[in-house]
BALOBA-1460 file (C-alpha; in Angstrom, 3 decimals):
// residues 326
<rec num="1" residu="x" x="0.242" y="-6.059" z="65.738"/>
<rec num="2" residu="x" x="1.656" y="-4.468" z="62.430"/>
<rec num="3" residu="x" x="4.786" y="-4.883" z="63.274"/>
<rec num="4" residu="x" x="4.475" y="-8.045" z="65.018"/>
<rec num="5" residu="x" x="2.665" y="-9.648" z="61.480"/>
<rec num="6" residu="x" x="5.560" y="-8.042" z="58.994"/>
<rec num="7" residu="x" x="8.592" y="-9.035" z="61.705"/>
<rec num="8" residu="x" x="7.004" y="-12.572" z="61.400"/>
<rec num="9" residu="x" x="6.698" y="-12.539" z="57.737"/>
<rec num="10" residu="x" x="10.451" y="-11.338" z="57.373"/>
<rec num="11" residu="x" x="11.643" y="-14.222" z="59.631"/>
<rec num="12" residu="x" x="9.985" y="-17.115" z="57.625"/>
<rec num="13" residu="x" x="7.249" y="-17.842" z="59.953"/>
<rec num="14" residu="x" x="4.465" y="-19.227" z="58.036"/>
<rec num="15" residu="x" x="1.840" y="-19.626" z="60.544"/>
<rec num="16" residu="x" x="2.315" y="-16.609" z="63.132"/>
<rec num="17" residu="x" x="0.069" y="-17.855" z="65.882"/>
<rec num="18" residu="x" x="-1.430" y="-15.021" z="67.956"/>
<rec num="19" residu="x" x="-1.397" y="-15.603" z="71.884"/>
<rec num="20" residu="x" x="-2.571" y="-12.420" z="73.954"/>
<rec num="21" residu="x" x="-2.724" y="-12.854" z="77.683"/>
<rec num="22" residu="x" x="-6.408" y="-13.082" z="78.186"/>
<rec num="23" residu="x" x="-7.813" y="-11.764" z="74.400"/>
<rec num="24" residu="x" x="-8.649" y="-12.773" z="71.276"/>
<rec num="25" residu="x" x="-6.695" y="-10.934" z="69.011"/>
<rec num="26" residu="x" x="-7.185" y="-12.414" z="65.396"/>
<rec num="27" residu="x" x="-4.176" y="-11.515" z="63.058"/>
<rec num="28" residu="x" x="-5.418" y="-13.331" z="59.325"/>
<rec num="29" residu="x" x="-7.722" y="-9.975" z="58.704"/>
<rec num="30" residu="x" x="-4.121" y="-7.868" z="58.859"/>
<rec num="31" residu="x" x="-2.575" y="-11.078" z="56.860"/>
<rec num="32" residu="x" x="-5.023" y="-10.230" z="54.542"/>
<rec num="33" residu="x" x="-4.880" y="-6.362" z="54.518"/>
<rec num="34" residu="x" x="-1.145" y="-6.463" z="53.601"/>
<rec num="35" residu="x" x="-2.151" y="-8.811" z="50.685"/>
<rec num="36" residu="x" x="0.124" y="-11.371" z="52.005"/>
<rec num="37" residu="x" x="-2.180" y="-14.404" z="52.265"/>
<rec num="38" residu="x" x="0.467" y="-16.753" z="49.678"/>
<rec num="39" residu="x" x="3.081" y="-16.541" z="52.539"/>
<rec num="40" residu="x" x="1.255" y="-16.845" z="55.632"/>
<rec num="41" residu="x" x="-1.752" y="-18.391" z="57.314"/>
<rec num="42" residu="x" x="-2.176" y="-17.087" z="61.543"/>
<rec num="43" residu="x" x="-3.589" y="-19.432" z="63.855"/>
<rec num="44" residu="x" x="-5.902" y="-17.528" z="66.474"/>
<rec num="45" residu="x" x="-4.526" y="-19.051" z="70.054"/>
<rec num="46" residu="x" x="-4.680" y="-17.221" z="73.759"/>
<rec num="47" residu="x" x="-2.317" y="-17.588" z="76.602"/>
<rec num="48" residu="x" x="-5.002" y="-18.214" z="79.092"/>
<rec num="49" residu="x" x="-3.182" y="-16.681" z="82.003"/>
<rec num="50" residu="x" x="-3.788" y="-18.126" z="85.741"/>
<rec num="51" residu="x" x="-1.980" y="-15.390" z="88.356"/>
<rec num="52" residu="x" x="-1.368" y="-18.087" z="90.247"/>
<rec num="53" residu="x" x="-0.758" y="-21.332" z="89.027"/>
<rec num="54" residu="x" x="0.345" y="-21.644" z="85.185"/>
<rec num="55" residu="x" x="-0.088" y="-20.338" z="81.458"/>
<rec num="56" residu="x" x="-1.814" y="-22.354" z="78.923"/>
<rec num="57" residu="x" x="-1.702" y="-21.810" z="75.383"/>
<rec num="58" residu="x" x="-5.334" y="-22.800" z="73.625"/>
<rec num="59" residu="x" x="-5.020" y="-23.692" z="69.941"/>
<rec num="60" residu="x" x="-7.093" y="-22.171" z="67.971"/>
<rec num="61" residu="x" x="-9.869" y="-20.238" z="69.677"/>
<rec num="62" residu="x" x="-12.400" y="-18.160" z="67.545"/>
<rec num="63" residu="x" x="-13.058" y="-14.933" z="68.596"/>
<rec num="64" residu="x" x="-16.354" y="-14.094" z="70.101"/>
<rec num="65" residu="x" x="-17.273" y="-10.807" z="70.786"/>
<rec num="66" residu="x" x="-20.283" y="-10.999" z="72.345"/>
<rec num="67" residu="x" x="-18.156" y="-12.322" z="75.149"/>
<rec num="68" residu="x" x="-15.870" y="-10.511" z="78.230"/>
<rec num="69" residu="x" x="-12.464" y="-10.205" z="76.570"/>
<rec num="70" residu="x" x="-13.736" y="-11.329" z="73.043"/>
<rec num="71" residu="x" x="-13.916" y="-14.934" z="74.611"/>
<rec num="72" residu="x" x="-11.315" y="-15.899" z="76.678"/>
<rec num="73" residu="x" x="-11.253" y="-18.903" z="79.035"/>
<rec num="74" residu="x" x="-12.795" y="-17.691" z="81.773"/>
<rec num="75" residu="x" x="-10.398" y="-19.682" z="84.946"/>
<rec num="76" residu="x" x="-10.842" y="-17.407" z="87.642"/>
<rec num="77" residu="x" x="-11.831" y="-19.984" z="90.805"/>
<rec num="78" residu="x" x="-12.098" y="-22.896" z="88.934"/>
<rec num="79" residu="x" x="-9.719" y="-25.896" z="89.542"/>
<rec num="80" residu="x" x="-7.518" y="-26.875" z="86.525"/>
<rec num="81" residu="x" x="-9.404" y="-29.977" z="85.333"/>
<rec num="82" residu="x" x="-12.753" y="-27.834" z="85.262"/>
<rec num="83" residu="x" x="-10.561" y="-25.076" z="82.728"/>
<rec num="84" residu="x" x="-8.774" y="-27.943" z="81.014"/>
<rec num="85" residu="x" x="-12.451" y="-29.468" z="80.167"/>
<rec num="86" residu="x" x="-14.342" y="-26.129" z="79.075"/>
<rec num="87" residu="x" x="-10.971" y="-25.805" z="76.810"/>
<rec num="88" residu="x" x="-11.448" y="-29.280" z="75.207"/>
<rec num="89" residu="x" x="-15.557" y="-28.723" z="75.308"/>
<rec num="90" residu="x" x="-15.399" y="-25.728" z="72.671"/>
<rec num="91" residu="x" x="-16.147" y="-26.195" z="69.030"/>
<rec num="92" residu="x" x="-12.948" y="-25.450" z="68.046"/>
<rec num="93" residu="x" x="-11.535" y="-28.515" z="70.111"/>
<rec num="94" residu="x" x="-8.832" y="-26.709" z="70.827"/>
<rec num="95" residu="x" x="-5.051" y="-28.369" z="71.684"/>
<rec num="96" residu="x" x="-4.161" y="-27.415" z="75.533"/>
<rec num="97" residu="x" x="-0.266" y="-26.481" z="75.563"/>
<rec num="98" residu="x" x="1.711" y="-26.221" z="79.019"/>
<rec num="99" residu="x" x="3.533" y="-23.170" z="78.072"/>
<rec num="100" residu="x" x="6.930" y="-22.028" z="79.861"/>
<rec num="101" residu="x" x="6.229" y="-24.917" z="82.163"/>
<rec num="102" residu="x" x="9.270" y="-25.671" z="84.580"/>
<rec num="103" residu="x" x="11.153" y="-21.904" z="86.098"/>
<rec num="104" residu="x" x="11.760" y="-20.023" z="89.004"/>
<rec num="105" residu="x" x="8.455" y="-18.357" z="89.160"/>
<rec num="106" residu="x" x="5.338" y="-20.849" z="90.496"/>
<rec num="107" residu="x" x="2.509" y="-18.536" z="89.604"/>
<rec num="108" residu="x" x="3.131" y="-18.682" z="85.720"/>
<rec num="109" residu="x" x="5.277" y="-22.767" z="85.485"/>
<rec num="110" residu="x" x="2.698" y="-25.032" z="85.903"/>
<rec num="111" residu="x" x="5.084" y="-27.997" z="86.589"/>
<rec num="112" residu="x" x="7.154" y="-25.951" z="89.067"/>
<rec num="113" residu="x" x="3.745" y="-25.040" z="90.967"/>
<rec num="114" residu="x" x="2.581" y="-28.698" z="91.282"/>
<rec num="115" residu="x" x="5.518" y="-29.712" z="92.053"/>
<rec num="116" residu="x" x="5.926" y="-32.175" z="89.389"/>
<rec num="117" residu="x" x="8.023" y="-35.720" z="90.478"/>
<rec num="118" residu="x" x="10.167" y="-36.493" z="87.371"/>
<rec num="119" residu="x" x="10.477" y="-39.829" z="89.210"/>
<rec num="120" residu="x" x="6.472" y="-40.715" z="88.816"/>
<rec num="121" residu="x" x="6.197" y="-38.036" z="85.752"/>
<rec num="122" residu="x" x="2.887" y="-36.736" z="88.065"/>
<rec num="123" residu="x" x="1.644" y="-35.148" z="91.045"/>
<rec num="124" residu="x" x="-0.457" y="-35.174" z="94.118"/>
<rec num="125" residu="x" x="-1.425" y="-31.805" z="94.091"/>
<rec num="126" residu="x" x="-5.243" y="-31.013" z="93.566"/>
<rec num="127" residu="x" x="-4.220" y="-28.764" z="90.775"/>
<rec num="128" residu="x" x="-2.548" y="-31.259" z="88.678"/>
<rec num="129" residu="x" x="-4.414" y="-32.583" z="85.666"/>
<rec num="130" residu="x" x="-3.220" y="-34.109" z="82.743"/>
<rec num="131" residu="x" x="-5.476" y="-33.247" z="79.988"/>
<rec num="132" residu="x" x="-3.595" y="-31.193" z="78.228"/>
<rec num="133" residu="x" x="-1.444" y="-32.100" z="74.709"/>
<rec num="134" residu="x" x="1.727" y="-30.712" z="74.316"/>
<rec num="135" residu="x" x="4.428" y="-28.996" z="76.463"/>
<rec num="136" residu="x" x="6.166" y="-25.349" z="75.500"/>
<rec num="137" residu="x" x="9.253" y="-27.240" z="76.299"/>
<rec num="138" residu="x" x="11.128" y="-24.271" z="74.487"/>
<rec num="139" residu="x" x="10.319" y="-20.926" z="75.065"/>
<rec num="140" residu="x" x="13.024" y="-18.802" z="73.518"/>
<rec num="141" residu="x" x="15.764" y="-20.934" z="74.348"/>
<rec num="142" residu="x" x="17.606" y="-23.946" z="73.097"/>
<rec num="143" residu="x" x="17.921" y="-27.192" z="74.551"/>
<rec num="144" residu="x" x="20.840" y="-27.594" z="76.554"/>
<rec num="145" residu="x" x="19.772" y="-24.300" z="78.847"/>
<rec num="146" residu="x" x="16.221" y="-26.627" z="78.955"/>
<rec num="147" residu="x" x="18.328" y="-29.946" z="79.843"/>
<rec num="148" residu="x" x="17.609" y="-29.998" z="83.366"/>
<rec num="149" residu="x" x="14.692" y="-28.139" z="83.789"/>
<rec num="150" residu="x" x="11.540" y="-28.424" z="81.405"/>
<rec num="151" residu="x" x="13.352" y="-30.863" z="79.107"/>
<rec num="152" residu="x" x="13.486" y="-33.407" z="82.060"/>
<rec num="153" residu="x" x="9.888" y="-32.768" z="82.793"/>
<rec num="154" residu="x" x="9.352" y="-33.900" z="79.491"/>
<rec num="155" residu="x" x="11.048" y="-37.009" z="79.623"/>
<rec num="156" residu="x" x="9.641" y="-37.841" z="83.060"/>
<rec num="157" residu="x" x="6.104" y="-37.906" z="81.551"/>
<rec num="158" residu="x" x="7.752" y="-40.281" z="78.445"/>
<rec num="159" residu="x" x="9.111" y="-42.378" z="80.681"/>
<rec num="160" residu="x" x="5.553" y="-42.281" z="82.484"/>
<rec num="161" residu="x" x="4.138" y="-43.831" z="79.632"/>
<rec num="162" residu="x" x="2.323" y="-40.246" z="78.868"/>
<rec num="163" residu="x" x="1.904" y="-39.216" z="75.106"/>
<rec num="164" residu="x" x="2.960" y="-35.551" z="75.746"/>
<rec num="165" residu="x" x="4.563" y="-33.523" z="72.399"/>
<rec num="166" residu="x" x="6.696" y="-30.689" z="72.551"/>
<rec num="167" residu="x" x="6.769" y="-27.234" z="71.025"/>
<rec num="168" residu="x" x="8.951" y="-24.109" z="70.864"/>
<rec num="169" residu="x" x="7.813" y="-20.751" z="70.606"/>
<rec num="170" residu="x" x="9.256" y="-17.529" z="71.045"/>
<rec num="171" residu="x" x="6.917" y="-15.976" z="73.243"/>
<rec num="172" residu="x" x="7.753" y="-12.142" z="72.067"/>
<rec num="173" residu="x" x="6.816" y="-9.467" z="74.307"/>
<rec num="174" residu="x" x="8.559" y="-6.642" z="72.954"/>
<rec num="175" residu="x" x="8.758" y="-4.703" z="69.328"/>
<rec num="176" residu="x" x="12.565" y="-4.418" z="69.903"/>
<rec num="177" residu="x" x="13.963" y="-6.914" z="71.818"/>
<rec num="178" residu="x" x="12.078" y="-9.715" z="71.604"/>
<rec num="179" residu="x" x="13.027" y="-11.107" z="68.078"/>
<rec num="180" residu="x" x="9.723" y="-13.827" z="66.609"/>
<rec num="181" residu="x" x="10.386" y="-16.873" z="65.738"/>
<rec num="182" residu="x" x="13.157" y="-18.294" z="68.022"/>
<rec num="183" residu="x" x="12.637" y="-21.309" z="68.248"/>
<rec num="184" residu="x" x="10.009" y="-22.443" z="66.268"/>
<rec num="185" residu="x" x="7.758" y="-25.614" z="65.350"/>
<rec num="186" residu="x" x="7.634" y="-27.097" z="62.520"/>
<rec num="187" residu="x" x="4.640" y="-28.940" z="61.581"/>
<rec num="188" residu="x" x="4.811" y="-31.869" z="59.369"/>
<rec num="189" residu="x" x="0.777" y="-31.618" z="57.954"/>
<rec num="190" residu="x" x="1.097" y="-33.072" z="54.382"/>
<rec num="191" residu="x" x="1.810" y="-29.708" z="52.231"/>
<rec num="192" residu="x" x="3.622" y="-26.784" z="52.366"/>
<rec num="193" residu="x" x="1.815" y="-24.032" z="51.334"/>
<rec num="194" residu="x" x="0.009" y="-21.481" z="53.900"/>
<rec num="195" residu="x" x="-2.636" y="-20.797" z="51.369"/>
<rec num="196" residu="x" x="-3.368" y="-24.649" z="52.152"/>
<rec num="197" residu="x" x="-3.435" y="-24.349" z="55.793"/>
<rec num="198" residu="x" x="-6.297" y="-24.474" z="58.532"/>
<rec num="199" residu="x" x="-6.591" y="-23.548" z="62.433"/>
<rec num="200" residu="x" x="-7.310" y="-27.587" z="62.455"/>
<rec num="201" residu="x" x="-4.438" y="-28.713" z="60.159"/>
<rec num="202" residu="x" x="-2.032" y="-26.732" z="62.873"/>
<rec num="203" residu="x" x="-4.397" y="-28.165" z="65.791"/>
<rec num="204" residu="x" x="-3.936" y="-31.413" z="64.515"/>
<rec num="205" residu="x" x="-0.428" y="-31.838" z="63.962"/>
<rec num="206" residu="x" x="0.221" y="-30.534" z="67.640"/>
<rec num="207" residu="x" x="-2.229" y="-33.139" z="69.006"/>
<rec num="208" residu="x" x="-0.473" y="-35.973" z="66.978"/>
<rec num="209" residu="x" x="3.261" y="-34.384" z="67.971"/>
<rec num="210" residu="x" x="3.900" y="-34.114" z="64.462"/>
<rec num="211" residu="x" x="6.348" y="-31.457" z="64.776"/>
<rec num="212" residu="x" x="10.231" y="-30.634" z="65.368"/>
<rec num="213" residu="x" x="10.547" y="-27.416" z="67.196"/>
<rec num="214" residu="x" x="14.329" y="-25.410" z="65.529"/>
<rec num="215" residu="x" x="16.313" y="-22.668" z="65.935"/>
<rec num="216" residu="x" x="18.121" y="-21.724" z="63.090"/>
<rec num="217" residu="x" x="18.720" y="-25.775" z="62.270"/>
<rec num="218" residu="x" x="15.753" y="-27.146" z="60.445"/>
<rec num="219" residu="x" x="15.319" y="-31.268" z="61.409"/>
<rec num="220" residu="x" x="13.524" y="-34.218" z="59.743"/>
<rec num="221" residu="x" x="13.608" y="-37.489" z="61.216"/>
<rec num="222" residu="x" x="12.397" y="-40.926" z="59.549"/>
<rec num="223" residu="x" x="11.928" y="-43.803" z="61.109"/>
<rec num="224" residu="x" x="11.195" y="-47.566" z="60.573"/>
<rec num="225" residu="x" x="8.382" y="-47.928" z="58.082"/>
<rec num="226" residu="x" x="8.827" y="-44.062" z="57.162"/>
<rec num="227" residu="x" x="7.355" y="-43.012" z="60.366"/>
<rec num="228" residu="x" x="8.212" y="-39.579" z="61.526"/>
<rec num="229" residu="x" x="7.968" y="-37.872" z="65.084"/>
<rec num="230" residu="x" x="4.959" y="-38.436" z="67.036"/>
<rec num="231" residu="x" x="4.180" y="-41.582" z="65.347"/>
<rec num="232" residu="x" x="3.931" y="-45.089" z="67.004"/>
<rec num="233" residu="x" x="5.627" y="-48.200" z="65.990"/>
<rec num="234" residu="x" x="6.014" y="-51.838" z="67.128"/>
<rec num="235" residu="x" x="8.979" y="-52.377" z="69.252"/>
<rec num="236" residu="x" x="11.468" y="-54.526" z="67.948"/>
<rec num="237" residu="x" x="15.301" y="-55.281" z="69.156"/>
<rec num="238" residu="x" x="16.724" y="-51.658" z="66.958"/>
<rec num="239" residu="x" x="15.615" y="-49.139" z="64.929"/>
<rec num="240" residu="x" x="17.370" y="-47.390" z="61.855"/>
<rec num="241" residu="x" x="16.235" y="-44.002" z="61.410"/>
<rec num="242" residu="x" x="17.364" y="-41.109" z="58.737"/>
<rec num="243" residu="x" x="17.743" y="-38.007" z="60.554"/>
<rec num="244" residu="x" x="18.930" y="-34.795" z="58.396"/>
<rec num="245" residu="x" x="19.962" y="-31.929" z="59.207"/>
<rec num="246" residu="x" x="19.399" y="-28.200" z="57.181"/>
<rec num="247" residu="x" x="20.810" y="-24.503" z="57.749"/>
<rec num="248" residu="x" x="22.210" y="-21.842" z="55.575"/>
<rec num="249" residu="x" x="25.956" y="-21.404" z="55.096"/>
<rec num="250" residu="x" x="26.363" y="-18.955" z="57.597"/>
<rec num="251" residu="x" x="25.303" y="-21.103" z="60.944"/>
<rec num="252" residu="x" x="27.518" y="-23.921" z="62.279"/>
<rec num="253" residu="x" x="26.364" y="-27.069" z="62.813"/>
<rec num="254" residu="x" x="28.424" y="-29.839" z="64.080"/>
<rec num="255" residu="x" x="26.650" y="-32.803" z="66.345"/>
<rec num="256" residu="x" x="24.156" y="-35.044" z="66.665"/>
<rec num="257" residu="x" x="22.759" y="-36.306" z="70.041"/>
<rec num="258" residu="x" x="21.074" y="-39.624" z="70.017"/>
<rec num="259" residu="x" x="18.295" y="-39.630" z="72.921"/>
<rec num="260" residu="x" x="16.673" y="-42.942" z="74.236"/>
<rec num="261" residu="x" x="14.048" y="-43.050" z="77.321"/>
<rec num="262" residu="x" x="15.681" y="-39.792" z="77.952"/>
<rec num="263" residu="x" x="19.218" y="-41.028" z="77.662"/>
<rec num="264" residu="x" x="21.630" y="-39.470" z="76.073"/>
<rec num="265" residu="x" x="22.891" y="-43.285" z="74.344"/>
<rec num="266" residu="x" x="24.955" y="-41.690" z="71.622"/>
<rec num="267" residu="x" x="26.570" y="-38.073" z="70.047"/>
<rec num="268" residu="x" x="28.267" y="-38.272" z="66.367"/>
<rec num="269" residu="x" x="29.226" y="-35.445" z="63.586"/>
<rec num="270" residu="x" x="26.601" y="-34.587" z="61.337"/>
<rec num="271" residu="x" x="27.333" y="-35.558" z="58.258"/>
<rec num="272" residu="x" x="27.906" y="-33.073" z="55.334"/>
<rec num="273" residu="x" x="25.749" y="-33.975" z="51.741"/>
<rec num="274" residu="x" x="25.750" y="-32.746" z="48.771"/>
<rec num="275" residu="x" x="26.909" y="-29.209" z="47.439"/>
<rec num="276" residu="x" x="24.811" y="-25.373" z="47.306"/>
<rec num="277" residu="x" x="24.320" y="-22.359" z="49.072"/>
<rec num="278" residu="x" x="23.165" y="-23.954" z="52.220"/>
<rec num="279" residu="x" x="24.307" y="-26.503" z="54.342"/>
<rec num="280" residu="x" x="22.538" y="-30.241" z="54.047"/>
<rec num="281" residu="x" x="23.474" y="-33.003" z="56.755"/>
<rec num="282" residu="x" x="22.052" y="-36.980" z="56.395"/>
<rec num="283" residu="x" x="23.014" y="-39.120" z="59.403"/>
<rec num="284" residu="x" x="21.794" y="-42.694" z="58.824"/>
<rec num="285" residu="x" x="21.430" y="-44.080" z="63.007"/>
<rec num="286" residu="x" x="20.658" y="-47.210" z="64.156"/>
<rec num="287" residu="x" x="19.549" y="-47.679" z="67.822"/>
<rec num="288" residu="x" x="19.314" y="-50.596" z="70.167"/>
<rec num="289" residu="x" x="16.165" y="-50.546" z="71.863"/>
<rec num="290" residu="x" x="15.853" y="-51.092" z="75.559"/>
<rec num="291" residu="x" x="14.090" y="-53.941" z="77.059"/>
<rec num="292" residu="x" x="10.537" y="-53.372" z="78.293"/>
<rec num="293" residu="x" x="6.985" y="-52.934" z="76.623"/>
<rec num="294" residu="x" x="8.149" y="-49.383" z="75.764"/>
<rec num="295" residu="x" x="10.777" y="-46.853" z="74.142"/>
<rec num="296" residu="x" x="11.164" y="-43.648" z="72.463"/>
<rec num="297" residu="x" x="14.081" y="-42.315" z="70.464"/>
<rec num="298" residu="x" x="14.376" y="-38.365" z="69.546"/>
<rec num="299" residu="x" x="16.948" y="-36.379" z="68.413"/>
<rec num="300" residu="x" x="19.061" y="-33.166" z="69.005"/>
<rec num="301" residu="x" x="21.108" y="-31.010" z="67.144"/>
<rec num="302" residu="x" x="23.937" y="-28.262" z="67.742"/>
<rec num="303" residu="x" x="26.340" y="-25.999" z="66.273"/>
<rec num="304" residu="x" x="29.172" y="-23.715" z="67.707"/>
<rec num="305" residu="x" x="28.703" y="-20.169" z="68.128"/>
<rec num="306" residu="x" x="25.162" y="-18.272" z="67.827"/>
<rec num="307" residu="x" x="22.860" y="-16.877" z="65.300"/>
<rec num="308" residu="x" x="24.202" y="-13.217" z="64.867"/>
<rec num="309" residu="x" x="24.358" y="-11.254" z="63.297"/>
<rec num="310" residu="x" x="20.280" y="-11.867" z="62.440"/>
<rec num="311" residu="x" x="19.817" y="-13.436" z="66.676"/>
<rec num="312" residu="x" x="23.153" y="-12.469" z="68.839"/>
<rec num="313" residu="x" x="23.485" y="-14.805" z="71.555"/>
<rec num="314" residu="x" x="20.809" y="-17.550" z="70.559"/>
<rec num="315" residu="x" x="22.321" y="-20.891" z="70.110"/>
<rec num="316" residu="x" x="21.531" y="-22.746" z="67.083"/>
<rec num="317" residu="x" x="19.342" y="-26.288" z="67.596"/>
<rec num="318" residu="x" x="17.003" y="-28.219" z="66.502"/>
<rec num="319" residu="x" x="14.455" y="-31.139" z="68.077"/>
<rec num="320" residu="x" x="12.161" y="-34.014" z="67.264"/>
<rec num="321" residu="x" x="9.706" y="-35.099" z="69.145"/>
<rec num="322" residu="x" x="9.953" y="-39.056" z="69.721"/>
<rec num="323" residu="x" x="9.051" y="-41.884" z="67.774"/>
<rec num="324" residu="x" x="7.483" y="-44.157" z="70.181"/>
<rec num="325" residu="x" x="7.776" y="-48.320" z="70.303"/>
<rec num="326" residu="x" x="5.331" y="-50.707" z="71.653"/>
């Protein structure tokens, strides 16, 4: 856990969240042992870990040791929309996350095992429930590797009319080779200070997909009437929308892709501004909205090459979660 807490801290992760397969490992009482409270805040979460059917992130949950496991979900038997309710029934009201939802492997993609139909954005199987909040649409990858497997999920639900957010997390397993913080969320809550911050602040933001999940590119998208990502608007015939673009010096970053009910409707150059040490982009985008009671525009961003020498082989990107228009 030492190790875990200072590689977080030396990556620029401000709110480490904790997720142990089945335990309730709090991290803040290290956070605070170091003396490193000013620069980071953890969130308590678990991976509440089905062996057959999915993983779940829960966000926060409050240790309670009285409790098998210091108070994990207890699943074992129990169809999904029982678990999904005792999640949602617990004082914390916790945010349910799909995590590494669409792969190869049934027993731990929860999409894959339902067989999810991006054509409906649902399913007929008796395990598929839709109370849950957000989607680990990014779990130490980029986008374009996503593109045609948990990214389409995503849209599918979007396009279903379902309010589902996306995060990234890097889902470390390893003190080596399993580097934290690639990709991460960003959560838009107001402040920027992790003395500031609260397990519901982080909750909160997830729940109202106020977020861009990055890696290596940091993204901030404003919309019509200064909204930002998980924000609704009414529709109108277009929407212009600031979108810009930060990394240091030494990561490339070239394109933006303009994304539309899922659509790719649009890719330009990110635009260089200004002068410094690190690299700033500002893309000003306007975007005809399709016809229908319903759209959502989101945006993606990509550079050449990778992240070494500080992540060999990881692709720098960035996300927003959509702006929606009804």
């Amino acid at each position: 856990v030492d190790y875990k807490i200072r590689g977080a801290l030396a990556d620029g992760v401000e709110v480490p969240a904790t997720s142990e397969h089945e335990w309730i490992n709090p991290w803040q009482p290290r956070i605070e042992a170091f003396g490193v409270q000013d620069w980071a805040f953890s969130v308590t979460s678990q991976e509440l870990t089905t062996f057959t059917w999915g993983h779940f992130g829960v966000v926060p949950i409050t240790p309670r040791p009285d409790r098998v496991n210091n108070g994990a979900i207890d699943w074992l038997d129990k169809p999904a929309q029982t678990i999904f309710d005792e999640v949602h029934a617990l004082p914390e009201s916790p945010a349910l996350i799909v995590n590494h939802p669409s792969g190869n492997t049934a027993f731990s993609a929860y999409f894959t095992r339902v067989k999810l139909d991006r054509a409906t954005g649902s399913s007929t199987d008796p395990l598929w429930s839709e109370s849950f909040d957000a989607i680990e649409v990014f779990n130490d990858s980029d986008f374009e590797s996503n593109r045609d497997a948990s990214v389409a999920d995503w849209f599918s639900l979007l396009n279903a009319g379902k309010n589902f957010w996306s995060v990234g997390s890097s889902d470390s397993h390893y003190l080596r080779t399993s580097a934290v913080g690639y990709p991460r969320t960003y959560l838009f809550m107001g402040y920027d200070d992790p003395k500031l911050t609260t397990e519901s602040d982080v909750r909160d933001s997830v729940v109202g997909g106020n977020m861009t999940i990055a890696g290596g590119l940091f993204m901030t998208v404003e919309g019509p009437n200064g909204s930002l990502p998980g924000d609704t608007e009414a529709k109108t015939a277009s929407a212009d929308f600031t979108v810009t673009v930060r990394c240091p010096s030494w990561i490339d970053a070239t394109s933006l892709e303009i994304i539309v009910n899922g659509e790719t409707v649009g890719e330009e150059a990110l635009l260089p501004a200004g002068a410094g040490p690190g690299k700033v982009f500002v893309n000003q985008v306007s975007v005809n909205l399709p016809a229908g009671p319903r759209a959502w525009v989101l945006f993606h961003a990509k550079g050449a090459g990778d992240l070494g020498p500080v992540l060999p082989g990881r692709s720098p990107f960035a996300v927003s979660n959509p702006i929606l228009f009804q």
